[in-house]
N, CA, C and O atoms as a Tripos MOL2 file, in Angstrom:
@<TRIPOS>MOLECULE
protein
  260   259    65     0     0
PROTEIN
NO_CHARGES

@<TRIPOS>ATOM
      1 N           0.8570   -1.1740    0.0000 N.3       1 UNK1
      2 CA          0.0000    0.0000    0.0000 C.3       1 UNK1
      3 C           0.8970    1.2290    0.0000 C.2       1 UNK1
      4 O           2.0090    1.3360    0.5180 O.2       1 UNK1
      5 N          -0.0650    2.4840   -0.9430 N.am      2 UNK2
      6 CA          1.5050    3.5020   -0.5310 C.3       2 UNK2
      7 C           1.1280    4.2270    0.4210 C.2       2 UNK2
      8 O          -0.0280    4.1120    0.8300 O.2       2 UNK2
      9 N           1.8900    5.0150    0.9170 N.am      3 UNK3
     10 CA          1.5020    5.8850    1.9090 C.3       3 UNK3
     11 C           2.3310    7.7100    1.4630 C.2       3 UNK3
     12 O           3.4020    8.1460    1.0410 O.2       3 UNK3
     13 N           1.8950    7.8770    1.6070 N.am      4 UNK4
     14 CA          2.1780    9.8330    1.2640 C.3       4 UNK4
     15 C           1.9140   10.0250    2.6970 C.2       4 UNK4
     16 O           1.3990    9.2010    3.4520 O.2       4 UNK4
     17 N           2.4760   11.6400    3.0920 N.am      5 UNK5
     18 CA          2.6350   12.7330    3.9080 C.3       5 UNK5
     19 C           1.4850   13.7150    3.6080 C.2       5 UNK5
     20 O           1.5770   14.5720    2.7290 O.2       5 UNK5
     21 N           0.1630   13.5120    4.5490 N.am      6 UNK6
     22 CA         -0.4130   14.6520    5.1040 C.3       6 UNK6
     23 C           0.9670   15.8200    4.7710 C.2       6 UNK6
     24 O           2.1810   15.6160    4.7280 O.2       6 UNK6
     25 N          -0.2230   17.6620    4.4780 N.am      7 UNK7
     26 CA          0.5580   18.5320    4.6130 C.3       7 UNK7
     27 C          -0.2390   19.9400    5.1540 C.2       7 UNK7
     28 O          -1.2370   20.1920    4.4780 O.2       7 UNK7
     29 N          -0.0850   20.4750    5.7720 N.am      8 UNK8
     30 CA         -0.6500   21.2690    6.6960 C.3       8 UNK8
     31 C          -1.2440   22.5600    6.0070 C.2       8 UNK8
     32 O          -0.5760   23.0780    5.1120 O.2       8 UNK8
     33 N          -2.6030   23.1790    6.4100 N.am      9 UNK9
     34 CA         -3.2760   24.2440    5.9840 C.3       9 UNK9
     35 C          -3.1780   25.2200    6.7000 C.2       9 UNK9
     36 O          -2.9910   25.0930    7.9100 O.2       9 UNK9
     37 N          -3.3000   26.5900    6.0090 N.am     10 UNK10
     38 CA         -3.2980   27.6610    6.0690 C.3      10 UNK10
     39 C          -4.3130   27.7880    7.4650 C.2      10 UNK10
     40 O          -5.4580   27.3440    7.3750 O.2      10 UNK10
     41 N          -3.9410   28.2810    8.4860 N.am     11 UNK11
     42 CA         -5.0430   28.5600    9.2160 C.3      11 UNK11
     43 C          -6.0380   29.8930    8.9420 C.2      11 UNK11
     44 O          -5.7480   31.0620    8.6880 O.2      11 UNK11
     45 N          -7.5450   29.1050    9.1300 N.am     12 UNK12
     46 CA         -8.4570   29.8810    9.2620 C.3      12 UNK12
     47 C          -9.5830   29.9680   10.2020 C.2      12 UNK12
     48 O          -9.2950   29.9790   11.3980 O.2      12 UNK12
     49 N         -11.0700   30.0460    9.7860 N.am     13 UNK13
     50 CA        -11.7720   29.4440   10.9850 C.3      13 UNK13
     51 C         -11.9800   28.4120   11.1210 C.2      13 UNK13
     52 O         -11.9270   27.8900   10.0080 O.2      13 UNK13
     53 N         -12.2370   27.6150   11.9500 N.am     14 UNK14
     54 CA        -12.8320   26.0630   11.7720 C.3      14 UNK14
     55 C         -14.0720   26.1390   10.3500 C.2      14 UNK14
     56 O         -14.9070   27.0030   10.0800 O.2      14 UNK14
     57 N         -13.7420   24.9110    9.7060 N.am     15 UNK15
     58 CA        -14.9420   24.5300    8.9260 C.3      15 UNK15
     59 C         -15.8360   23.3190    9.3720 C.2      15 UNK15
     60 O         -15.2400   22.2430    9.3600 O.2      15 UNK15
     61 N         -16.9680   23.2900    9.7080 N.am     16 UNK16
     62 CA        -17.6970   22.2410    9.9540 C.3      16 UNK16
     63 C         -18.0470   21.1910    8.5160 C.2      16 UNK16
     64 O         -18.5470   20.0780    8.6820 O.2      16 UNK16
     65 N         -17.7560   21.6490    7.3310 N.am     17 UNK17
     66 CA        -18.6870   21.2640    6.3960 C.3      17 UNK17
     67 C         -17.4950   20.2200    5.5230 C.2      17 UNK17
     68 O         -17.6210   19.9490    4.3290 O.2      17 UNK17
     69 N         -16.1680   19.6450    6.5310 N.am     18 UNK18
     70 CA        -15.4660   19.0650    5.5460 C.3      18 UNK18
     71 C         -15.3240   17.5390    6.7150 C.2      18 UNK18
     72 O         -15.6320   17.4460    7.9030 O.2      18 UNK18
     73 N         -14.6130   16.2970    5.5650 N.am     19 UNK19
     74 CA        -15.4000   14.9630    5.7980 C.3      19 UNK19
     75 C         -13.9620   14.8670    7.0150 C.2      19 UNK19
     76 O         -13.2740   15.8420    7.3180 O.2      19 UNK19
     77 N         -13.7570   13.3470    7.6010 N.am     20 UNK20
     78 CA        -12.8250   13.4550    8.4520 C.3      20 UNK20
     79 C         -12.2760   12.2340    7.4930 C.2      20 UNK20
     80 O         -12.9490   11.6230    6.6630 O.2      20 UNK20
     81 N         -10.6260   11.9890    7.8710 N.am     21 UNK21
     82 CA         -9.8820   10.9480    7.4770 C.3      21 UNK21
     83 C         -10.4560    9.5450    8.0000 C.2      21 UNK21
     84 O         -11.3910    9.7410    8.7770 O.2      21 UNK21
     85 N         -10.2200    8.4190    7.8360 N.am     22 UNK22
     86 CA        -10.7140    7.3390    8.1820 C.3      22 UNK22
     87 C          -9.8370    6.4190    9.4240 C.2      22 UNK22
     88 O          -9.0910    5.6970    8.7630 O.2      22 UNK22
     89 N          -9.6990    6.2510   10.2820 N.am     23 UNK23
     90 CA         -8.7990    5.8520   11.1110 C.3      23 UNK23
     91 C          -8.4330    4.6540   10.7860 C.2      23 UNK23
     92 O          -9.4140    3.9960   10.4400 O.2      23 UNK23
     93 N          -6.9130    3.7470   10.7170 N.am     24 UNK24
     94 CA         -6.7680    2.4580   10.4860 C.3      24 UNK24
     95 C          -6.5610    1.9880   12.2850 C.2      24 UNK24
     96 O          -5.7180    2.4940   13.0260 O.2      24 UNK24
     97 N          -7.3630    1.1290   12.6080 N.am     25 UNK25
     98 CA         -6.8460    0.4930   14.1070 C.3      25 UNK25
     99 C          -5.5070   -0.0860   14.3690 C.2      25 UNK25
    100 O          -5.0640   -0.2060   15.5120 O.2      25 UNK25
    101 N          -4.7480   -0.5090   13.1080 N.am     26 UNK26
    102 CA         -3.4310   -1.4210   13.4730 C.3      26 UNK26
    103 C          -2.7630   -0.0580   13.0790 C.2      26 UNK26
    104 O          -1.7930    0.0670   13.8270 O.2      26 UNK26
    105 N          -2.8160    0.5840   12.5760 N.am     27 UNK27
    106 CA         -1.6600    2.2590   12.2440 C.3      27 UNK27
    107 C          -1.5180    3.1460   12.7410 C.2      27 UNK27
    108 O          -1.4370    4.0310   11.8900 O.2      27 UNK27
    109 N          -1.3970    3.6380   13.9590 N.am     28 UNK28
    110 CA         -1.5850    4.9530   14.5830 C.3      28 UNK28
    111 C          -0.7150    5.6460   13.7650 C.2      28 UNK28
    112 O           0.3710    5.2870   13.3100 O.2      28 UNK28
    113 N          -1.6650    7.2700   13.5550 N.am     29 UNK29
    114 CA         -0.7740    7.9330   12.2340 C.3      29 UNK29
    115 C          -1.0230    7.9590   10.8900 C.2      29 UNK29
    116 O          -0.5520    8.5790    9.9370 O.2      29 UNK29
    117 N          -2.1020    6.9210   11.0810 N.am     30 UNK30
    118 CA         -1.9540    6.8850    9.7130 C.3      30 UNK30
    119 C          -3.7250    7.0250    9.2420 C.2      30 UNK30
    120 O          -4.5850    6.6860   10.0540 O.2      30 UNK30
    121 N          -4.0500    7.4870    8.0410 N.am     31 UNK31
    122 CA         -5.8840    7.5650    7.7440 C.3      31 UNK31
    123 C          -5.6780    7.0440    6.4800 C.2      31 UNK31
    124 O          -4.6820    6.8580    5.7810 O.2      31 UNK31
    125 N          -6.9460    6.8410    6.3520 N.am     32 UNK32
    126 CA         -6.9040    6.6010    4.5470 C.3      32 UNK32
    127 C          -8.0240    7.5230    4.2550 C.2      32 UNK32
    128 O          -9.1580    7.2240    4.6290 O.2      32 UNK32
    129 N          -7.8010    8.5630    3.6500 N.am     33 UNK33
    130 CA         -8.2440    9.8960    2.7620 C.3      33 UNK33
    131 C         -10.2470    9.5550    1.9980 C.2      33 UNK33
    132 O         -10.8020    8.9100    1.1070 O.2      33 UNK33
    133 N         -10.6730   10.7560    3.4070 N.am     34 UNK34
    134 CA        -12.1980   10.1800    2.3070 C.3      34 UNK34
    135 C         -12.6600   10.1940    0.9700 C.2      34 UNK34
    136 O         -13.6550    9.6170    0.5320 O.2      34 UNK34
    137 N         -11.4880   11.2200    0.0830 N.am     35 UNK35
    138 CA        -11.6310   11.4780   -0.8970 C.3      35 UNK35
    139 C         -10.8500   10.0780   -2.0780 C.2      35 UNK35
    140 O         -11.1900    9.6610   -3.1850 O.2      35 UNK35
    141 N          -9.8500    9.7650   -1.2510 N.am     36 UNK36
    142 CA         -9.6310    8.5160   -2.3820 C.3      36 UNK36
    143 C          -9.0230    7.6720   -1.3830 C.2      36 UNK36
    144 O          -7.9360    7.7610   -0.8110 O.2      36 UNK36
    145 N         -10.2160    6.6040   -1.2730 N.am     37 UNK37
    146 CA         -9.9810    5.4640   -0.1750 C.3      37 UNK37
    147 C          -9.2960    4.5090   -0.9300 C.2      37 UNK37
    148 O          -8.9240    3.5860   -0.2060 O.2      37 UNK37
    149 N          -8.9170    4.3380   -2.3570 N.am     38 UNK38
    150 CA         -8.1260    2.9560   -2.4710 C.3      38 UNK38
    151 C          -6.6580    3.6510   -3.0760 C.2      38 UNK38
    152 O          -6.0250    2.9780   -3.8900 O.2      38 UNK38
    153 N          -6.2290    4.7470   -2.7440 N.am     39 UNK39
    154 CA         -5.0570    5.3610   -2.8930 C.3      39 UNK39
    155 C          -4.0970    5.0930   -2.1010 C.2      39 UNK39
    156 O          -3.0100    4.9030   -2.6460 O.2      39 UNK39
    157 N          -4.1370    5.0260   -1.1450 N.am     40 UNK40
    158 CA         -2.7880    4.5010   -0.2280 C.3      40 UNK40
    159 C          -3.4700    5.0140    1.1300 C.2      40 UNK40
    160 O          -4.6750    5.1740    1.3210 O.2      40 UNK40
    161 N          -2.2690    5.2650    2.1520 N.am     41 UNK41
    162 CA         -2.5170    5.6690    3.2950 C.3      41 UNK41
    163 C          -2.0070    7.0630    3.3760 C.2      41 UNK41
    164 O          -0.9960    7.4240    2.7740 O.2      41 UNK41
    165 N          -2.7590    7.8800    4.1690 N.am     42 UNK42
    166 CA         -2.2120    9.6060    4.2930 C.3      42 UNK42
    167 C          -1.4730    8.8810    5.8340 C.2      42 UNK42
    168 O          -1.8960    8.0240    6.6090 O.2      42 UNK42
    169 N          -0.3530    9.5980    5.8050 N.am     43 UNK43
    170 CA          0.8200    9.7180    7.1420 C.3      43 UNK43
    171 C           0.7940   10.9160    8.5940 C.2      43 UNK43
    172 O           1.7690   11.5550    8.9880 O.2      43 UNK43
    173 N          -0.5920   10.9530    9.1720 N.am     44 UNK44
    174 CA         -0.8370   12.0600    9.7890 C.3      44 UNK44
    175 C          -0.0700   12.7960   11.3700 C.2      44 UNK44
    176 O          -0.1440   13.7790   12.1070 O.2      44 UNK44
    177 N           0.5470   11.6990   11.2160 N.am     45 UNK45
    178 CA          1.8590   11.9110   12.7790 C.3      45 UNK45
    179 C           2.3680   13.2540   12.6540 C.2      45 UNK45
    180 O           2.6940   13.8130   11.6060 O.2      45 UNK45
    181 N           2.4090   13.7650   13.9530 N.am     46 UNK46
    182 CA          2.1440   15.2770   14.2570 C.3      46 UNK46
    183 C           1.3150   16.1740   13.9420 C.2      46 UNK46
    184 O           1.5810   17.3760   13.9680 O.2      46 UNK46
    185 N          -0.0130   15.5830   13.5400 N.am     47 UNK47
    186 CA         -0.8330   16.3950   13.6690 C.3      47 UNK47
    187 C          -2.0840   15.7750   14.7290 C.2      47 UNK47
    188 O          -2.2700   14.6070   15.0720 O.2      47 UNK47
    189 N          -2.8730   17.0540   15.1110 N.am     48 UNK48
    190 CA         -2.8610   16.6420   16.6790 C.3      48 UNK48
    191 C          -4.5550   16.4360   15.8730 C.2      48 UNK48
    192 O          -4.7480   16.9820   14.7870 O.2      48 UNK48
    193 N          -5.4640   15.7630   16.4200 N.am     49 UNK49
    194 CA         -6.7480   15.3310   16.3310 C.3      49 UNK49
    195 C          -7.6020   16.4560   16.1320 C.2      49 UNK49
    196 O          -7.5690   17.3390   16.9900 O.2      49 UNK49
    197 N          -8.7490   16.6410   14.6480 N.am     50 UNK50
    198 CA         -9.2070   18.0720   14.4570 C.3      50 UNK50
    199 C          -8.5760   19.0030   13.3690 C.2      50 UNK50
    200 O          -9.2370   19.9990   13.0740 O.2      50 UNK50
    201 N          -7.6380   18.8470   12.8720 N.am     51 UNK51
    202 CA         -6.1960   19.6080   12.3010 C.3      51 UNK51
    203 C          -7.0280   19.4300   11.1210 C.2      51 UNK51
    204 O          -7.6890   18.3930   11.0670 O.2      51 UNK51
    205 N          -7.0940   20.1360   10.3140 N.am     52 UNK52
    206 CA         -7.7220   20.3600    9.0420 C.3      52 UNK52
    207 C          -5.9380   19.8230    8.2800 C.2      52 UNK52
    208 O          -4.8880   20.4350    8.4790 O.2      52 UNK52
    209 N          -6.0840   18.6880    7.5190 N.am     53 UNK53
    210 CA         -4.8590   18.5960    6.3080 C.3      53 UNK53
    211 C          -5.1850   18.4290    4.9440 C.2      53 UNK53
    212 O          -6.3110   18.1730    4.5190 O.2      53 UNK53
    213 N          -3.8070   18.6370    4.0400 N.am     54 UNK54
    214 CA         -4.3680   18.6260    2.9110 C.3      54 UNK54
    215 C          -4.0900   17.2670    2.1040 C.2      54 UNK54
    216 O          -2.8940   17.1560    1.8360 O.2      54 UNK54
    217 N          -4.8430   16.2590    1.6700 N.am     55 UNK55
    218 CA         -5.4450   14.9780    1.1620 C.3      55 UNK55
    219 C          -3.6500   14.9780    0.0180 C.2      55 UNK55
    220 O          -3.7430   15.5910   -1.0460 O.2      55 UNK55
    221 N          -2.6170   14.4910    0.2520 N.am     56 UNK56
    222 CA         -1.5740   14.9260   -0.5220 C.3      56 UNK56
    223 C          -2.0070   13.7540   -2.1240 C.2      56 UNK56
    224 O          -1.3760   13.8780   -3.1740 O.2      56 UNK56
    225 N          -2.6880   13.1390   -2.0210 N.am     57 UNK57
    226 CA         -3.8420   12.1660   -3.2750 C.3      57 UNK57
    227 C          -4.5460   13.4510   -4.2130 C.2      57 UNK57
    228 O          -4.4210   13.6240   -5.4250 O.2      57 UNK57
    229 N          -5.0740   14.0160   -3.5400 N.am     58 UNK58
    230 CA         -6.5470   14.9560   -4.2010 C.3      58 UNK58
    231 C          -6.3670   16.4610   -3.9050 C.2      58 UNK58
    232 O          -7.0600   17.3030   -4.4770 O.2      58 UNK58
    233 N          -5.5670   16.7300   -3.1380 N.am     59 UNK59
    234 CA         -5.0950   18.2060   -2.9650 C.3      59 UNK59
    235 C          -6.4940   18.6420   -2.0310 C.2      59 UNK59
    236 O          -6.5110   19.8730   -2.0000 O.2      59 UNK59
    237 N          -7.4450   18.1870   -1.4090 N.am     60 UNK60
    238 CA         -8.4000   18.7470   -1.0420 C.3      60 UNK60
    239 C          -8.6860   18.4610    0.3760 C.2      60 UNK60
    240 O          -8.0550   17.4750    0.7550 O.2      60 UNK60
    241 N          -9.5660   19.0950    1.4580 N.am     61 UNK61
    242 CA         -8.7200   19.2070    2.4290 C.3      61 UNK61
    243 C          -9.8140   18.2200    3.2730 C.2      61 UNK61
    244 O         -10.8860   18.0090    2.7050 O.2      61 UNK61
    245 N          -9.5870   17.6030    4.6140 N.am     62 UNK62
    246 CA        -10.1230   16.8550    5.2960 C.3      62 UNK62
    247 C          -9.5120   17.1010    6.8380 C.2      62 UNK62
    248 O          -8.4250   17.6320    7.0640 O.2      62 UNK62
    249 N         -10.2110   16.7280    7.5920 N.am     63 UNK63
    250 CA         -9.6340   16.6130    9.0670 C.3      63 UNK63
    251 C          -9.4930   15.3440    9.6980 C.2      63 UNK63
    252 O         -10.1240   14.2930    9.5920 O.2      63 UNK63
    253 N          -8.3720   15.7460   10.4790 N.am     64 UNK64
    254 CA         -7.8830   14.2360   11.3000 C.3      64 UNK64
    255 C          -8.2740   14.1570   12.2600 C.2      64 UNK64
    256 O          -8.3220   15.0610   13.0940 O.2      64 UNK64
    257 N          -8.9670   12.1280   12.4730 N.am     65 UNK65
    258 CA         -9.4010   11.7860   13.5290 C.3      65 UNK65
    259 C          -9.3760   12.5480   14.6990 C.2      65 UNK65
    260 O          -9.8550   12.0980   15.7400 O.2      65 UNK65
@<TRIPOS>BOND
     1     1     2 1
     2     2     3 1
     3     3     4 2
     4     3     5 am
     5     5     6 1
     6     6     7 1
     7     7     8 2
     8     7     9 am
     9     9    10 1
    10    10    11 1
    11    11    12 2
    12    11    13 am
    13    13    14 1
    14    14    15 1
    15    15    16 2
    16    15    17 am
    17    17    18 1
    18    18    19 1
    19    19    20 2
    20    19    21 am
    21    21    22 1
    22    22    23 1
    23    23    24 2
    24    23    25 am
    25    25    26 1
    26    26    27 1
    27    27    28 2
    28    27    29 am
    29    29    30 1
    30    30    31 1
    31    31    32 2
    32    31    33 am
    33    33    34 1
    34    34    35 1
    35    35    36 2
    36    35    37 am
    37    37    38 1
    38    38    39 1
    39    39    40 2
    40    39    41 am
    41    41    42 1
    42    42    43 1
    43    43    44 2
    44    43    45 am
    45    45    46 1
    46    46    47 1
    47    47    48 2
    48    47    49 am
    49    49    50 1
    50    50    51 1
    51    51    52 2
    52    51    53 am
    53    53    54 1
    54    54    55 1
    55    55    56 2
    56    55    57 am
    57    57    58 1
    58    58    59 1
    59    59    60 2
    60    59    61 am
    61    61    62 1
    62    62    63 1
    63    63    64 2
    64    63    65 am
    65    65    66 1
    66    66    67 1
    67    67    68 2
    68    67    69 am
    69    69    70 1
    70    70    71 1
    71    71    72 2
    72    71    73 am
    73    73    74 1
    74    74    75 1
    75    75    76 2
    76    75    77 am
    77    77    78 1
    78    78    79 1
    79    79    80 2
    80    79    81 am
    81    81    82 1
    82    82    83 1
    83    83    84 2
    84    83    85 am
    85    85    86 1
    86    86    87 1
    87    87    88 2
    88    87    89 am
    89    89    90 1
    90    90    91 1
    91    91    92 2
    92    91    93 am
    93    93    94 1
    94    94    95 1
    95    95    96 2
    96    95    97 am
    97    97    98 1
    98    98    99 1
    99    99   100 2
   100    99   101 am
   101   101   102 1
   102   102   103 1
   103   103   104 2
   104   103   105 am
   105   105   106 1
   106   106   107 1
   107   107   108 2
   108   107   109 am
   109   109   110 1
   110   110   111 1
   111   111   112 2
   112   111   113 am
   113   113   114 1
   114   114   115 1
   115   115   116 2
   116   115   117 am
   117   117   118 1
   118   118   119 1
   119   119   120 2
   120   119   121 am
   121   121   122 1
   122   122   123 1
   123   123   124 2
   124   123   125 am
   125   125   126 1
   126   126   127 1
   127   127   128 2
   128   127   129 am
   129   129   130 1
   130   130   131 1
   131   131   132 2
   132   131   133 am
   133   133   134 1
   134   134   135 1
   135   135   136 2
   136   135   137 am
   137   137   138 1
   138   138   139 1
   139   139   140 2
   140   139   141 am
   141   141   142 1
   142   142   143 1
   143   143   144 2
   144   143   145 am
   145   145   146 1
   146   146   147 1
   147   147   148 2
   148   147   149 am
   149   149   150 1
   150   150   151 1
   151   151   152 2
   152   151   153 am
   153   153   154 1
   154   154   155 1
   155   155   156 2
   156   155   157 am
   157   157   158 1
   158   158   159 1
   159   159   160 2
   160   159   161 am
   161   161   162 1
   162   162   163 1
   163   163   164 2
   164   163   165 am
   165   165   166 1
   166   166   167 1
   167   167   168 2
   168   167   169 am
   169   169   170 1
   170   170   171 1
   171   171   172 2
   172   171   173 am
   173   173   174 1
   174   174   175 1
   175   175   176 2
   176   175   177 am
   177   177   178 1
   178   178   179 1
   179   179   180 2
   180   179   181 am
   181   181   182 1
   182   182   183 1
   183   183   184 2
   184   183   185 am
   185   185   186 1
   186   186   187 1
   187   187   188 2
   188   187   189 am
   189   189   190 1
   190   190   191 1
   191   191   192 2
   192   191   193 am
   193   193   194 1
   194   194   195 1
   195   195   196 2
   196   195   197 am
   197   197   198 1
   198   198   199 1
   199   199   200 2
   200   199   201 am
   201   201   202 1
   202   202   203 1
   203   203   204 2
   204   203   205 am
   205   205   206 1
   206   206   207 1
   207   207   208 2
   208   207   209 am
   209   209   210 1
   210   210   211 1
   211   211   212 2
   212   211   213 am
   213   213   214 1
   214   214   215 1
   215   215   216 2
   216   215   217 am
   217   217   218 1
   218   218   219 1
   219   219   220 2
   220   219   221 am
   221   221   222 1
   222   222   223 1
   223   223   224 2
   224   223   225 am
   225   225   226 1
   226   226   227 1
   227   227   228 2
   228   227   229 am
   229   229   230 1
   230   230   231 1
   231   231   232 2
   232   231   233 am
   233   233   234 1
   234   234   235 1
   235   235   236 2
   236   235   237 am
   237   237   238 1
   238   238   239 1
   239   239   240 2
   240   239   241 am
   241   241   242 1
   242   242   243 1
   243   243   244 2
   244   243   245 am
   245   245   246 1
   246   246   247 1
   247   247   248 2
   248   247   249 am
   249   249   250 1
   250   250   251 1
   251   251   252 2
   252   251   253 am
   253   253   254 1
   254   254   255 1
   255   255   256 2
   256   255   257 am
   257   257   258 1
   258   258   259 1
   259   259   260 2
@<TRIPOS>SUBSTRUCTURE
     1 UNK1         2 RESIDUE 1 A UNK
     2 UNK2         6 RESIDUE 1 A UNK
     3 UNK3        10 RESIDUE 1 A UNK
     4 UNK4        14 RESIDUE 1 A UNK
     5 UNK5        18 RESIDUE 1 A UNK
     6 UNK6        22 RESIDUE 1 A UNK
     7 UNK7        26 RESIDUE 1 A UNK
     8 UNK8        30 RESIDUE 1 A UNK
     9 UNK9        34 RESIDUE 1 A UNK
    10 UNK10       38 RESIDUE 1 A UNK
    11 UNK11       42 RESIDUE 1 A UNK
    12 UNK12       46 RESIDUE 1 A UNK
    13 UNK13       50 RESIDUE 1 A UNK
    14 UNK14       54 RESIDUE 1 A UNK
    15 UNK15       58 RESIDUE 1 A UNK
    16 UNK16       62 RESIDUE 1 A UNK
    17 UNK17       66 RESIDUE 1 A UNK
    18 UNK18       70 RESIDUE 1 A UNK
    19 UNK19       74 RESIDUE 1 A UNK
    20 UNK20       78 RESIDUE 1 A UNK
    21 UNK21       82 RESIDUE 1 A UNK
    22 UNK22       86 RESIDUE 1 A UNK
    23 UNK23       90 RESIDUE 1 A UNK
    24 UNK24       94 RESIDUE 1 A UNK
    25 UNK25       98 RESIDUE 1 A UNK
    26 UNK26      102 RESIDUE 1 A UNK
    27 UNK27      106 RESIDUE 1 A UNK
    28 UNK28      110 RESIDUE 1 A UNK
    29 UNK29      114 RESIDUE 1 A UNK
    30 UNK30      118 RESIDUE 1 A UNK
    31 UNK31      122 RESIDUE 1 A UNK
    32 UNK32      126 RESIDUE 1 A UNK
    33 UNK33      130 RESIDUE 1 A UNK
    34 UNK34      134 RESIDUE 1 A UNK
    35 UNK35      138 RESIDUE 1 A UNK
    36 UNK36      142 RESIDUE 1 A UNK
    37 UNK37      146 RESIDUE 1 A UNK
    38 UNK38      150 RESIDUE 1 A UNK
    39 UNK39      154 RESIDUE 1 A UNK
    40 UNK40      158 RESIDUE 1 A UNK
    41 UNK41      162 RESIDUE 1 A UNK
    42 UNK42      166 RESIDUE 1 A UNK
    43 UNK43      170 RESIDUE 1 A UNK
    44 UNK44      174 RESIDUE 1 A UNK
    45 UNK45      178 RESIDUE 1 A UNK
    46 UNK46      182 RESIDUE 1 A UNK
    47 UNK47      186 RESIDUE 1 A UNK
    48 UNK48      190 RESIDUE 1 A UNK
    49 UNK49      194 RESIDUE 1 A UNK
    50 UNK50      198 RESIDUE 1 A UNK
    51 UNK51      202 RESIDUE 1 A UNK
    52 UNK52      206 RESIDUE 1 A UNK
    53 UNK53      210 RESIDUE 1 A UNK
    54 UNK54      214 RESIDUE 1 A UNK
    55 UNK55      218 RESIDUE 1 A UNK
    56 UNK56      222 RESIDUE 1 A UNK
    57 UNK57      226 RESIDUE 1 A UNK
    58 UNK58      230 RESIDUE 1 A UNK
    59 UNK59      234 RESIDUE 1 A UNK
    60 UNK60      238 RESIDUE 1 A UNK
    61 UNK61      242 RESIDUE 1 A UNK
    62 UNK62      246 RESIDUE 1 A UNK
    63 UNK63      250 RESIDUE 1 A UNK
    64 UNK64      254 RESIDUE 1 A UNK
    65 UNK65      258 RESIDUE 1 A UNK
């Protein structure tokens, strides 16, 4: 499976209206992207739970577990 690097957004206000990453139970760190679930794994270590990132698959943005 591949895995890419989450990459961090511009802060603004919170958005309520965007999807969250998908948590893997055996990966801490790691999501698989709601926007393209059979793409690999996004790498979300150091970012803290809530963190709006950007989908490094789809360029589009989602929040972590």
């Amino acid at each position: 499976m591949t895995t890419r690097t989450a990459s961090s957004v511009p802060t603004q206000r919170p958005r309520t209206d965007l999807p969250y990453g998908v948590s893997l139970p055996n990966k801490p760190g790691f999501v698989i992207s709601p926007y393209s679930p059979n793409a690999g794994y996004v790498d979300i270590r150091g970012f803290p739970s809530g963190t709006e990132v950007k989908d490094p698959y789809t360029g589009k943005v989602f929040i972590t577990p």
